[in-house]
C-alpha positions as CSV (number, residue, x, y, z in Angstrom):
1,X,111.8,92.9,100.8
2,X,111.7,95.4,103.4
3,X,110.9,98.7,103.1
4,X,114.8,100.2,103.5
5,X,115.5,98.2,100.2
6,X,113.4,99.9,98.3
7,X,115.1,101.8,95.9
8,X,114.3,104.5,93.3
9,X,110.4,104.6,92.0
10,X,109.7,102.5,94.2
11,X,110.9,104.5,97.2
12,X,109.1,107.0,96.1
13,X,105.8,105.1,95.4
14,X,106.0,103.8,98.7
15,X,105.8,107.1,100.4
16,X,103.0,108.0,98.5
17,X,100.9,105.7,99.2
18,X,102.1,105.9,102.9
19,X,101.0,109.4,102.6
20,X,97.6,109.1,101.2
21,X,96.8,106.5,103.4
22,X,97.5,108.6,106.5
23,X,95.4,111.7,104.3
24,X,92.4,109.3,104.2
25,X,92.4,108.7,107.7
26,X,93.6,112.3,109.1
27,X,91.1,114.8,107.0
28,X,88.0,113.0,108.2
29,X,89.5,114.0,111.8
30,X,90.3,117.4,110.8
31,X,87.1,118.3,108.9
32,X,85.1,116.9,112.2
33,X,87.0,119.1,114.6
34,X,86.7,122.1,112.4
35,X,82.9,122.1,112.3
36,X,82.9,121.3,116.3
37,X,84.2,124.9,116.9
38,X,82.6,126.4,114.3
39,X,79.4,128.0,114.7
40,X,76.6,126.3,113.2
41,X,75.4,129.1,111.0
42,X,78.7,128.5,109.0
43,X,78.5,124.9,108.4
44,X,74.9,124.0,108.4
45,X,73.5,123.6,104.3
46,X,77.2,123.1,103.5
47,X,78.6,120.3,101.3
48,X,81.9,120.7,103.5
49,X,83.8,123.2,106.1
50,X,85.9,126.1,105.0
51,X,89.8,124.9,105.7
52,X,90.3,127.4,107.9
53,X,87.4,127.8,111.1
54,X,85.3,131.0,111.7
55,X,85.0,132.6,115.3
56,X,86.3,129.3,116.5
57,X,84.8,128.0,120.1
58,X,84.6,126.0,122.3
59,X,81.3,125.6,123.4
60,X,80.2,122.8,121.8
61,X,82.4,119.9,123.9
62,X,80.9,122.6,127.2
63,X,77.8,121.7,126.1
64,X,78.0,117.6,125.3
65,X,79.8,117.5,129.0
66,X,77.1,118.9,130.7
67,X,79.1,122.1,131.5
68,X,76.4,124.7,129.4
69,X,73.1,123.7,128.3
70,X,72.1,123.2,124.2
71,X,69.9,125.6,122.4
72,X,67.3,123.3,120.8
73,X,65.6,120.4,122.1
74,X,66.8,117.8,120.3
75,X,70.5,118.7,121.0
76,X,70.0,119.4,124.5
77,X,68.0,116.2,124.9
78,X,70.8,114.7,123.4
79,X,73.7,116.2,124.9
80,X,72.5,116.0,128.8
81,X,72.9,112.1,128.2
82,X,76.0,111.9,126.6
83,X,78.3,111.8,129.2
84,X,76.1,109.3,130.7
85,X,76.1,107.0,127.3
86,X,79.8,107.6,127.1
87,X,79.9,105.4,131.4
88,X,77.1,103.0,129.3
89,X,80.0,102.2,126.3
90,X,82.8,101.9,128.7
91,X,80.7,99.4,130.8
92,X,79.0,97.3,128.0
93,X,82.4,97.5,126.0
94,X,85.2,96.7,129.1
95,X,82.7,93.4,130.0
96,X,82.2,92.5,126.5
97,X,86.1,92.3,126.0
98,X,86.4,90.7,129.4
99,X,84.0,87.9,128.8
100,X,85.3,87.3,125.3
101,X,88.6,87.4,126.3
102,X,88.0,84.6,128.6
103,X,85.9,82.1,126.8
104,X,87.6,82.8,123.7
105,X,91.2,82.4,125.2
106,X,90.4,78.7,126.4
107,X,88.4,78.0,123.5
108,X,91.5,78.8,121.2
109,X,93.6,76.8,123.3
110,X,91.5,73.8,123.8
111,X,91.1,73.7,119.8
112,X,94.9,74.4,119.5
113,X,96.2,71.8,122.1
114,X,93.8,69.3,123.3
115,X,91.9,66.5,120.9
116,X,88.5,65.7,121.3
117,X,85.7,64.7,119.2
118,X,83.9,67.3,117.0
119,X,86.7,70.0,116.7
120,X,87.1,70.6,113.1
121,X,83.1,70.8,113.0
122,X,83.7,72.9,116.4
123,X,86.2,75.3,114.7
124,X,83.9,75.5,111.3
125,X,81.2,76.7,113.6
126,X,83.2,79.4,115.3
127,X,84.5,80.4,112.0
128,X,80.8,80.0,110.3
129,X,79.5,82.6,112.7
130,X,81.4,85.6,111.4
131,X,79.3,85.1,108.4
132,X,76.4,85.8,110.0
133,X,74.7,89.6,109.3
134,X,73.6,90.9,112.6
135,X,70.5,91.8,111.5
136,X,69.5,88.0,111.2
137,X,69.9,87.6,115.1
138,X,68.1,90.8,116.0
139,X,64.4,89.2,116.4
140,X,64.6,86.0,117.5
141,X,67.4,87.4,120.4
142,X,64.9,90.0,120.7
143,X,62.5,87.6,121.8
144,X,64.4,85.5,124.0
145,X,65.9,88.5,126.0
146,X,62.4,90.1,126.2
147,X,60.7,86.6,127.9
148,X,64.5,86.4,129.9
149,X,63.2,89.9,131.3
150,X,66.5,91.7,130.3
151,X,65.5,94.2,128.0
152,X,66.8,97.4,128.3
153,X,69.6,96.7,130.5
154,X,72.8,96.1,130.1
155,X,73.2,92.4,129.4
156,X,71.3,92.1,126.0
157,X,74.5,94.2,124.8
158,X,76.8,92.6,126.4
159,X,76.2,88.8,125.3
160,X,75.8,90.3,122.1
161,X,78.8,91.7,121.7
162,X,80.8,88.9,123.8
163,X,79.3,86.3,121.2
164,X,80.6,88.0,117.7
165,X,84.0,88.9,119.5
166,X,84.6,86.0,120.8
167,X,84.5,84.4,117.3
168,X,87.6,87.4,116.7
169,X,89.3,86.2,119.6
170,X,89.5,82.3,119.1
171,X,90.4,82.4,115.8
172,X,93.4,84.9,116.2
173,X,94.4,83.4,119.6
174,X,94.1,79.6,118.1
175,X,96.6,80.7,114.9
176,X,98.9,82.3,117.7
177,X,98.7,79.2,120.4
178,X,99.7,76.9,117.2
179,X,102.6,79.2,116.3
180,X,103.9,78.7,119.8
181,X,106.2,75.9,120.3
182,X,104.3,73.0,122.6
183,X,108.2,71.7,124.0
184,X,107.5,74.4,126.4
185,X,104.4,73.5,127.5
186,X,105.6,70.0,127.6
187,X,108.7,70.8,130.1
188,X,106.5,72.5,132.4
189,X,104.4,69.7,132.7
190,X,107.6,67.2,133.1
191,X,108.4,69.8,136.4
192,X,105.2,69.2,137.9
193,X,102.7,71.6,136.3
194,X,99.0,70.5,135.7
195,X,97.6,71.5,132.3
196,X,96.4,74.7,133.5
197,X,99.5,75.5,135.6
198,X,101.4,74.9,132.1
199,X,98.7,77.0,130.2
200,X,98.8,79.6,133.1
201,X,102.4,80.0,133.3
202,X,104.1,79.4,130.5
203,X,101.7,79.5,126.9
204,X,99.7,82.6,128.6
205,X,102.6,84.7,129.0
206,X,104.0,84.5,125.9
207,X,100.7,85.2,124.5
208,X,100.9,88.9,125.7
209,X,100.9,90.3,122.6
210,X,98.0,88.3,120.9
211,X,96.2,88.6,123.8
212,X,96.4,92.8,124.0
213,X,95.8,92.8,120.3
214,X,92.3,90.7,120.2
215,X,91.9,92.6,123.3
216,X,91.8,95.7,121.3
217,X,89.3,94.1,118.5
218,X,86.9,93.1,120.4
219,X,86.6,96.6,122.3
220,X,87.0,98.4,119.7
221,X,83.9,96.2,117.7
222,X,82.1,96.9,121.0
223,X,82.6,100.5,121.5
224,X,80.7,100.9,117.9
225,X,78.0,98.3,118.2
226,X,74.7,100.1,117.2
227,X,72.5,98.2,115.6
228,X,71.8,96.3,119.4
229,X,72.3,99.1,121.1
230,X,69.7,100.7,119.6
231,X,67.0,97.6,119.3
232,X,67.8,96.4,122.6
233,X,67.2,99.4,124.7
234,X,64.5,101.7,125.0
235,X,65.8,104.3,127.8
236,X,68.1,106.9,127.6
237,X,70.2,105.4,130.8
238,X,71.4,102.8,129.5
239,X,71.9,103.4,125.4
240,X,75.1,103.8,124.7
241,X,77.4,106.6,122.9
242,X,76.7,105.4,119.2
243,X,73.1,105.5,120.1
244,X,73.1,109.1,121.8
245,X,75.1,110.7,119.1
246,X,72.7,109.4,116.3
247,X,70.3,111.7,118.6
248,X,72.0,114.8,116.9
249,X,70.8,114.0,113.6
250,X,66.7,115.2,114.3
251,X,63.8,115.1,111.6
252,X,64.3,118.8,110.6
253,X,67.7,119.8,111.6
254,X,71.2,118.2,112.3
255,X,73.2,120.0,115.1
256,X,76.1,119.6,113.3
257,X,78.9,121.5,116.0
258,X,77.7,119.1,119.1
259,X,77.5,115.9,116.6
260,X,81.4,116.6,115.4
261,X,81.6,117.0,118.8
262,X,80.8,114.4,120.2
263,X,82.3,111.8,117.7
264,X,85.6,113.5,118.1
265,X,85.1,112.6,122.2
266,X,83.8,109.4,121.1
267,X,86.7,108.8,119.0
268,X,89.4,109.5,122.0
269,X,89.3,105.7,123.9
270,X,89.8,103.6,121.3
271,X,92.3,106.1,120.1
272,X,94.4,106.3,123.9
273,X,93.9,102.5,124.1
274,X,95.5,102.1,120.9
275,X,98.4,104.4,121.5
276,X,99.0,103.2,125.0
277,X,99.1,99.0,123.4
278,X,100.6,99.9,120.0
279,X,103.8,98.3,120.2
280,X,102.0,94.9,120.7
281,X,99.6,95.4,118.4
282,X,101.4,94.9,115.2
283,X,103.3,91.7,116.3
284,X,100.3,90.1,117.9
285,X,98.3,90.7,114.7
286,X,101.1,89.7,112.3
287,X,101.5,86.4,114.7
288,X,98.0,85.6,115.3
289,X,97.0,85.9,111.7
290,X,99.5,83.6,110.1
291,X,98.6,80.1,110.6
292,X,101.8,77.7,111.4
């Protein structure tokens, strides 16, 4: 039943709970920008915000930009790297996508169209590997990248990331590659195309919308990474946004206007990549997640 059949109570149900769900996501955003232009002396010891702001100001996003400097150390500290963590997310995240969109693509297609021995065993362990806390990785990968010589760069982040999304990305991609209708694929092969050309030409294409979708995961699962961000990396150069804004939060005090600050700036790629790829979004997910 769709939802312009529902009739009566149910109607009216359906709105609420269409409501409160957009409450539950839209306060958090609203409280966070009200304590980032209030001054601190109004929110710090508070349980919550007042509603409406006090003295309102902008100074807070002046200061996490590197515009005006921070009062107290650990917030200055803090906010003269941010804008530099914020280049470190868009790097680690943008590869990790890229590289996970890539082996994860060909992964789902080889276990959607070609045979070969070990694939059930081969999807089971794809699959398996979402079960996996994080934290069970942390010190044996901690070792290998510190004998590999890469610590506290870049790359221990990135094949982090690239490894748990690409899990994401075969299994949505191999449901959508096995909803698609293999004729197609056949026909272009009948023309002339090699197994690549058909995959290249005619599957991929029509895979836009799955593609944009897991896309979306896997940078949106990078963007937030902390955990390896934070074991991983040592200097301030390379850590990346999650890691800098935890910075706000000292032993003694919390700067709470420049940490609202700097999560609703955090919160503004993920939130323009979304908006800018929505319309795929829903039918690549719906697709993708459905196994035919």
């Amino acid at each position: 039943m769709s939802v312009r059949e529902l009739k009566g109570w149910a109607k009216v149900g359906h709105r609420i709970i269409v409501v409160l769900i957009l409450l539950a996501v839209l306060v958090p955003i609203y409280w966070l920008l009200l304590i980032s232009i209030t001054p601190q002396r109004y929110t710090a010891g508070r349980a919550q915000p007042t509603m409406i702001p006090r003295e309102p100001s902008l100074i807070a996003y002046s200061q996490i930009l590197g515009l005006t400097e921070a009062v107290g150390r650990q917030g200055r500290v803090a906010a003269q790297m941010f804008t530099r963590s914020l280049f470190n997310s868009i790097v680690v995240a943008g590869l990790s996508t890229f590289f996970a969109l890539i082996i994860g693509v060909l992964a789902a297609y080889s276990l959607s169209r070609l045979r070969f021995p070990g694939k059930k065993a081969s999807y089971a362990m794809i699959l398996g590997s979402r079960l996996l806390a994080q934290i069970t990785l942390a010190v044996p990968m901690f070792v290998i990248f510190r004998h590999m010589g890469i610590l506290d760069t870049y790359w221990p982040m990135i094949i982090m990331n690239t490894s748990f999304c690409m899990a994401w990305v075969t299994l949505i991609m191999n449901n959508y590659f096995n909803m698609i209708d293999s004729d197609m694929e056949a026909a272009a092969r009948v023309d002339g195309c090699t197994r690549f050309g058909a995959f290249w030409r005619v599957l991929l294409p029509m895979a836009v919308p799955g593609i944009i979708s897991v896309m979306l995961i896997s940078f949106l699962l990078s963007w937030g990474e902390f955990l390896y961000a934070l074991l991983f990396t040592s200097s301030l150069d390379v850590r990346t946004m999650p890691v800098i804004v935890s910075m706000f939060v000292g032993q003694y005090a919390v700067e709470y206007r420049l940490l609202a600050a700097s999560l609703i700036v955090g919160i503004l790629p993920p939130v323009v990549i979304a908006l800018c790829f929505q319309r795929f979004i829903v039918s690549g997910l719906t697709q993708g997640a459905i196994k035919g």
